[in-house]
C-alpha positions in Angstrom: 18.9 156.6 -10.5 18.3 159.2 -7.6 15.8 161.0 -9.6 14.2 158.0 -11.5 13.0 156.8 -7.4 12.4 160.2 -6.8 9.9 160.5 -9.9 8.6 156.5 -9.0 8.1 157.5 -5.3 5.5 160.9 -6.0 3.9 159.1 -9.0 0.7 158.0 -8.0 0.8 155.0 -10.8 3.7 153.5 -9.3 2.7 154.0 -5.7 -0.6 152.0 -6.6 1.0 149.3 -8.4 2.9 148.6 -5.4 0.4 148.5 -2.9 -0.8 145.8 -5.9 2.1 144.2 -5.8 2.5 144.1 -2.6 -1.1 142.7 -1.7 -0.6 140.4 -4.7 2.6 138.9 -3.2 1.0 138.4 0.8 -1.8 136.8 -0.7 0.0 134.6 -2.6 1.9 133.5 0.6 -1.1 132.6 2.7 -2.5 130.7 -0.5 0.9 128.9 -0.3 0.6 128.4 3.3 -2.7 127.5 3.1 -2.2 124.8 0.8 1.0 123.5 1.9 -0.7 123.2 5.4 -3.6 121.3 3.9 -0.9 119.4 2.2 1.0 118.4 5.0 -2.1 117.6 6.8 -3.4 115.9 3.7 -0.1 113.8 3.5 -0.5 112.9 7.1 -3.4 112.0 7.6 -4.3 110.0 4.3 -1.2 109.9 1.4 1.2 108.8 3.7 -0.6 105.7 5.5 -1.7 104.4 2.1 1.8 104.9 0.7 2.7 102.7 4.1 -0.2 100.3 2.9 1.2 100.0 -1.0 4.6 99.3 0.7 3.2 96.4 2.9 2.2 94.8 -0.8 5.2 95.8 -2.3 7.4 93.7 0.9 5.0 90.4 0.1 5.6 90.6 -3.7 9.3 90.8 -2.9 9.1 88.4 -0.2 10.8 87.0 2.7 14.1 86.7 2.4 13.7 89.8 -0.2 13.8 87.9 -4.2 16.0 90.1 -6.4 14.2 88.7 -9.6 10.7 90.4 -8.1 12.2 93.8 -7.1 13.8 94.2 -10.9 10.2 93.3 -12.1 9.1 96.3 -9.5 11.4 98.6 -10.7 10.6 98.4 -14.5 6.8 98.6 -13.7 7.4 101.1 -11.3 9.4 104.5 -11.4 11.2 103.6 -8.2 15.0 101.9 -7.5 15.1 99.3 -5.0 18.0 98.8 -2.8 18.1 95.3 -0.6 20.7 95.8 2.6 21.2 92.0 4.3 23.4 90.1 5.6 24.5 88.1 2.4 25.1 91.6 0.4 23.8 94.2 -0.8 21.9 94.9 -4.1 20.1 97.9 -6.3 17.9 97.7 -9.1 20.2 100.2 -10.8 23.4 98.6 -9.9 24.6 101.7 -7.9 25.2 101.9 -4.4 22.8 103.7 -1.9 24.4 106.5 -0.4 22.1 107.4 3.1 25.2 109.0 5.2 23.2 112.3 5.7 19.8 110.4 5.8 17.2 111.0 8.3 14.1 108.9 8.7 11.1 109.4 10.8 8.8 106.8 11.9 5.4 106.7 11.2 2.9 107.4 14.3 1.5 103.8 15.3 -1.5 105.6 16.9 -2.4 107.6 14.1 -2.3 104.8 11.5 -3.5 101.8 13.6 -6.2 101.0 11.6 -4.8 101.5 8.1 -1.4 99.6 7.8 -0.5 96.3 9.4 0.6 96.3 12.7 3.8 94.8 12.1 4.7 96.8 9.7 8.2 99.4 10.2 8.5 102.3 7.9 10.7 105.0 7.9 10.8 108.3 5.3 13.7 110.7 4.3 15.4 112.0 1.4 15.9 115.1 0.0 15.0 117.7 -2.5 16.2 115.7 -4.9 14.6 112.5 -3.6 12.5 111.0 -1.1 13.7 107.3 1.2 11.6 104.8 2.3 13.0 102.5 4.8 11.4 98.7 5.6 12.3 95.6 7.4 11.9 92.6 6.1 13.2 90.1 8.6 17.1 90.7 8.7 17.3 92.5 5.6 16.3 96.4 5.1 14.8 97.6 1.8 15.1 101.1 0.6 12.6 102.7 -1.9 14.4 105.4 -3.5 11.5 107.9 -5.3 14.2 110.4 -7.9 12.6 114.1 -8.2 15.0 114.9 -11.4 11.4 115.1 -13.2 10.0 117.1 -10.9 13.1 119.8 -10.2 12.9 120.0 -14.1 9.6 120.5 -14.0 9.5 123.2 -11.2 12.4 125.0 -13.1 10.6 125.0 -16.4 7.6 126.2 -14.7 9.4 129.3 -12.9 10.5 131.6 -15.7 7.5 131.5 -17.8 5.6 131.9 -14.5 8.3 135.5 -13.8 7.8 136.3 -17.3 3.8 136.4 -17.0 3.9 138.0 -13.4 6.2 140.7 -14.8 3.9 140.6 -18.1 1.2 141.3 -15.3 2.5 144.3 -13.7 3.4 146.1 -16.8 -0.2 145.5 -17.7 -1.7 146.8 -14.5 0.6 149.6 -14.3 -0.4 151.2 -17.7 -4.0 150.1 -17.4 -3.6 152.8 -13.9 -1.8 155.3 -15.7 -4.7 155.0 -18.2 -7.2 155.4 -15.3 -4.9 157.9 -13.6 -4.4 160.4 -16.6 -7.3 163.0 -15.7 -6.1 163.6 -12.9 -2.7 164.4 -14.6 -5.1 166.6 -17.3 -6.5 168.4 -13.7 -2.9 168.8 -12.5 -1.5 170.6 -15.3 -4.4 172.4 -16.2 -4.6 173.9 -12.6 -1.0 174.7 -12.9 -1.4 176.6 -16.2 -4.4 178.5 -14.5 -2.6 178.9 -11.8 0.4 180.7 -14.1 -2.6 183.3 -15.4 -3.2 181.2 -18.5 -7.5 181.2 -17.4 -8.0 180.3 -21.2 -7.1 176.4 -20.8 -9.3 174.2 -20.2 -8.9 170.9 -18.6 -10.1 167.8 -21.2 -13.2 165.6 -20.0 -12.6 162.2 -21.0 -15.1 160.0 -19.2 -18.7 160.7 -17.1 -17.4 159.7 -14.0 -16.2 161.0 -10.5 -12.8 162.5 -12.4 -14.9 163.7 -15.3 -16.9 165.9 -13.1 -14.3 166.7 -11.2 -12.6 168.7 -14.4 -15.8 170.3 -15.7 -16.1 171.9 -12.3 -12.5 173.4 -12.5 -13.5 174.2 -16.6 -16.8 175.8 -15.0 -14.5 177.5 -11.9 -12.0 179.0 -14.7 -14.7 180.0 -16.9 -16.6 182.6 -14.5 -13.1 184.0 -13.0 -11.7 184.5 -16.6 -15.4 186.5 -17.4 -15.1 188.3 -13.6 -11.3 189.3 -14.7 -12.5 190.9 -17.6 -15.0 192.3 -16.6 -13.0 193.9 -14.0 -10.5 194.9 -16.7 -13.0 196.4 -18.8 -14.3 198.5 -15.8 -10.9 199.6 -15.1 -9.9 200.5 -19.0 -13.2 202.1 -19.2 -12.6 204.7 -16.3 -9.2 205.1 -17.4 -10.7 206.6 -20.8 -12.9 208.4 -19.2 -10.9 209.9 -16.3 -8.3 211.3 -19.4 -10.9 213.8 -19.9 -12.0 215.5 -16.8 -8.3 215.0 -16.4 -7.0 217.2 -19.2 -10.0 219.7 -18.3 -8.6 220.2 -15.1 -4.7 220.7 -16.2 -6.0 223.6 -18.5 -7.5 225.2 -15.3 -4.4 225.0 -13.2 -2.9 226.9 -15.8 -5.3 229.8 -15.3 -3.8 230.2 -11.8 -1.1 232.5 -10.5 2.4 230.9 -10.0 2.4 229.7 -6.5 3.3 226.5 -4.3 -0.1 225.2 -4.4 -0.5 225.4 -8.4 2.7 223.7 -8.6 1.3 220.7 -6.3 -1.9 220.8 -8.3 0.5 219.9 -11.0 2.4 217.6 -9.7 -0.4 215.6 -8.8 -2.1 216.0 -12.0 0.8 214.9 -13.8 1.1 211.7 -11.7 -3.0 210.8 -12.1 -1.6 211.1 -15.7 1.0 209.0 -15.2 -1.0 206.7 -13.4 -3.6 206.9 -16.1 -1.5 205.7 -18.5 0.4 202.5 -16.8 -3.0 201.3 -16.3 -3.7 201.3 -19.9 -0.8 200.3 -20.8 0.0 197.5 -18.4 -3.6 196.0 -19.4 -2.7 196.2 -22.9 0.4 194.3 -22.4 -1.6 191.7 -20.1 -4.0 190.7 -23.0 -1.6 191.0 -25.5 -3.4 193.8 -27.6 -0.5 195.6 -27.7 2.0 194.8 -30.8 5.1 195.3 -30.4 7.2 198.2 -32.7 10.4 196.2 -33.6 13.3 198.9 -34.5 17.4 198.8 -34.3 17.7 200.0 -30.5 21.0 201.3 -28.9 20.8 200.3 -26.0 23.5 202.3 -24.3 22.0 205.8 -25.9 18.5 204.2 -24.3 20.1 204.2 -21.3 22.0 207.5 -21.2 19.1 209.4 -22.8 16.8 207.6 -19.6 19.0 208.5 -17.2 19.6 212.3 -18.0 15.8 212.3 -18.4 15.5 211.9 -14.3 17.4 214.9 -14.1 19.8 213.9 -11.1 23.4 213.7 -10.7 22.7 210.2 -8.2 23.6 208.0 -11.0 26.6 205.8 -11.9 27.0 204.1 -15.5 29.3 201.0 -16.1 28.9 200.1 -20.1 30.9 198.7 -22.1 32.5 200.6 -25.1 29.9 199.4 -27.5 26.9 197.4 -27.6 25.6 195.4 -31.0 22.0 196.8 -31.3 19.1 194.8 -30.7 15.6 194.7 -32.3 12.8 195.6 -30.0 10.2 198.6 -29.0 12.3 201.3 -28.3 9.4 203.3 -26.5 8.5 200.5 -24.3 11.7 199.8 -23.3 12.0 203.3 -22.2 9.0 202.8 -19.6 10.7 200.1 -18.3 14.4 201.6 -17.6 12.6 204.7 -16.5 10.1 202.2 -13.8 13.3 200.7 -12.6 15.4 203.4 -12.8 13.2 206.1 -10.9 12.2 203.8 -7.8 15.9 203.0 -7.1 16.6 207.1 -7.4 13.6 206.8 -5.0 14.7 204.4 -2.5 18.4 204.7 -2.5 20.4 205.8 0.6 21.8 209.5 -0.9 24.9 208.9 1.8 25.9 205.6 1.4 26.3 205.6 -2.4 25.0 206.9 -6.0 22.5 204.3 -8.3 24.3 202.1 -10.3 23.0 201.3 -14.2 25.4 198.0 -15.2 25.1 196.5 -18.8 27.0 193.5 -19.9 26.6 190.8 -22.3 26.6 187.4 -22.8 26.6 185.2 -25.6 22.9 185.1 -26.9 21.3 188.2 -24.2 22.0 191.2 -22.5 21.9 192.3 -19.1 20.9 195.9 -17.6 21.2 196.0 -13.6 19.9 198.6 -11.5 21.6 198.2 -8.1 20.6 201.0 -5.2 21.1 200.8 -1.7 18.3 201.2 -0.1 16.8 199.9 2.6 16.3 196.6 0.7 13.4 194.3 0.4 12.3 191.8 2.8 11.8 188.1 1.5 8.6 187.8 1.4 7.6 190.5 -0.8 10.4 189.2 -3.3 8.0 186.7 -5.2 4.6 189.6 -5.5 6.5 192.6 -5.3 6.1 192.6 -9.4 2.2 192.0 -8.7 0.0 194.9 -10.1 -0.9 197.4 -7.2 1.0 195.5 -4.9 2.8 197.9 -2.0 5.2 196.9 0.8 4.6 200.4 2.5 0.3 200.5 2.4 0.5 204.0 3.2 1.2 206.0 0.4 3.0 209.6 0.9 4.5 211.8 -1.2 8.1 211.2 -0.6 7.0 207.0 -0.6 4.9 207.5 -3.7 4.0 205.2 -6.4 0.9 202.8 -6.9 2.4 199.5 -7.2 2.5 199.5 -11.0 6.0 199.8 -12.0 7.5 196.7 -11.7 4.6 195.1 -13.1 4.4 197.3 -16.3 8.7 196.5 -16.3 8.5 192.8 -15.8 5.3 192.7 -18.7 7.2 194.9 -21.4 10.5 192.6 -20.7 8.7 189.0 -20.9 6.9 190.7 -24.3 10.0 191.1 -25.6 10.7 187.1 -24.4 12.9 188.7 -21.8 13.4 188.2 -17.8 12.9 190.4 -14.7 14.5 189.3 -12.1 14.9 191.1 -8.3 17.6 190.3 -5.9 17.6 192.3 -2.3 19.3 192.3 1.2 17.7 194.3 4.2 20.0 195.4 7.4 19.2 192.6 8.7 21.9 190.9 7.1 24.7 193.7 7.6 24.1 195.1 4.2 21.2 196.7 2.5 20.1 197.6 -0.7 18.1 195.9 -3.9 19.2 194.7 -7.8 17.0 194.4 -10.5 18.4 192.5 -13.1 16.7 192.6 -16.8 17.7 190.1 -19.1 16.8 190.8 -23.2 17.8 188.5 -25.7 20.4 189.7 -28.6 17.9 188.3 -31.3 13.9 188.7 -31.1 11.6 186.2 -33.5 10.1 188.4 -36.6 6.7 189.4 -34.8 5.3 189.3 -38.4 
């Protein structure tokens, strides 16, 4: 119920039937007002003294002392029961007693009727919902007009539920014909989420020439030349990748013409990482657009492991797996950038004294997990959510030692979503009395047939 209000209260249907319903229901309050002032007035002013004047015919016709013979002729001409109160008895038209115990009767205004009704006439109203009095002397005797509303309760109560039953019918009406009216703007909202998410290719529908209409073929138009500017960054950047491999490998078979010495040795180092470099660019594009198919074969994950971390040629690394792991069908050779990513930044970043990496792997009942856990100096919030972003650096200035170009974690979180896995990153500065950072990659135990 919680969530239904929750979902009524930020729908923008719902929040403009109410301010219908609500105007609907204020205005329907002054009309009632407004009429059942003019009524009153009305009653006032004209019914009431020409209901006094039929009653002053009425009181001749019966006459003086009141004739029982001409009030029964009354009463089956008229819908009315006549009651006769003197001091010989008391009589009714309908042979039932008048009960007026919890009667009260207000006189009419002399001044206000002077000119309309005899002046010595005496009239009194009451009654109740359920009928209205009207009180007149005649000499010693006092004549009640009894008026019965049964008919009209009936009436009103017949009236009420159909009357519910088309307001309600109403409502339902006005609130789909909104949501009808509404619905671009729920095309706009979802399509700007999914461009939003990266997906540039959607394209919000254009239902109608109007304000809305407009509205989405600007955000189509708006999409359209930042999916074309993305690419045609992309290309730029694929093309000098190509291009840089060759001046590239020109320059590695020169710095093998050189003596042995500390500066050939940096020339390779840095060679080998533009190389490196080189080839997550490529790479992380080709995952980006999806041009890259995956090579489904039986891995073992914990050899994978193992053979990735004797491959970073340090003794600063604990393993915790389990005695055997069921193989799982995915790109061995991908999955090997990604370990090796993740794997080689927490070797980076880990605090040497305070304990060695840890490489986890469990597994549950439809994935598996690999954690790398260091303990580092940790990761402050805010870079938690674009840390995986391509080229994205908490430390801007780039040393040696620091190292790295911001495309790791984006080339590990790609190749795990390809393989309809997770990345997740979890980290705890010294702020908080403990440092250090876990990257958690989830891969599930069976992959759909990419053929």
């Amino acid at each position: 119920m919680k969530n239904l209000l929750l979902q009524l209260k930020r729908s923008l249907s719902a929040r403009l039937l109410a301010v219908f319903a609500i105007t609907s229901i204020l205005l329907s309050l002054l009309l009632f007002i407004a009429i059942a002032h003019a009524f009153t007035s009305n009653w006032r002013a004209n019914v009431r003294p020409h209901l006094e004047q039929v009653l002053d015919f009425i009181s001749q016709e019966i006459g003086d002392p009141p004739n029982t013979e001409s009030a029964d002729d009354l009463a089956r001409r008229l819908p009315v029961n006549i009651y006769i109160i003197g001091p010989d008895g008391n009589y009714s038209t309908n042979g039932k007693e008048l009960n007026i115990d919890d009667e009260s009767f207000t006189q009419r205004d002399h001044r206000a009727y002077k000119h309309r009704v005899p002046k010595n006439a005496n009239y009194a109203f009451g009654g109740d919902e359920n009928r209205t009095l009207l009180r007149s002397e005649v000499g010693d005797y006092q004549v009640f007009y009894e008026l019965d509303h049964i008919n009209d309760a009936r009436q009103r109560r017949g009236f009420i539920t159909p009357a519910l039953l088309i307001a309600l019918l109403m409502l339902a009406l006005c609130f789909l014909a909104i949501k009808r009216m509404l619905r671009p703007v729920r095309d706009i909202r979802d399509g700007v989420k999914l461009m939003g998410n990266g997906d540039l290719s959607h394209r919000v529908p254009v239902r109608h020439d109007n304000d809305l209409g407009q509205l989405a073929g600007s955000i189509n138009t708006m999409a359209n030349d930042i999916e074309q500017m993305l690419d045609a960054k992309r290309q730029l950047l694929l093309g000098a990748s190509h291009e840089l491999r060759t001046p590239l490998t020109r320059a590695k078979v020169a710095v093998q013409l050189l003596d042995e010495s500390k500066e050939r040795q940096l020339l390779e180092e840095d060679l080998a990482e533009m190389e490196r470099l080189i080839a997550d660019i490529l790479e992380s594009e080709k995952m980006r657009t999806g041009h890259a198919a995956l090579h489904y074969t039986s891995v073992d994950l914990i050899t994978l492991l193992n053979t990735v971390a004797n491959d970073m040629h340090t003794d600063n690394i604990t393993v915790q797996f389990p005695e055997s792991v069921a193989p799982i069908q995915a790109d061995e050779t991908r999955l090997k950038i990604l370990f090796r990513n993740i794997i080689s930044n927490a070797i980076k970043h880990n605090d040497d004294a305070r304990a060695t990496v840890l490489l986890a792997l469990e597994t549950t009942k439809d994935q598996v997990k690999i954690t790398v856990s260091d303990t580092g100096p940790g990761i402050a919030a805010e870079h938690i959510s674009t840390i995986t972003e391509p080229f994205y650096r908490i430390d801007q200035s780039r040393t040696r030692s620091t190292g790295g170009f911001g495309l790791g974690l984006h080339l590990a979180k790609l190749i795990a979503e390809a393989h309809n896995g997770n990345l997740y990153i979890s980290s705890s500065t010294a702020k908080k009395g403990t440092s250090g950072t876990d990257v958690v990659i989830s891969l599930p135990l069976t992959l759909p047939d990419p053929h």
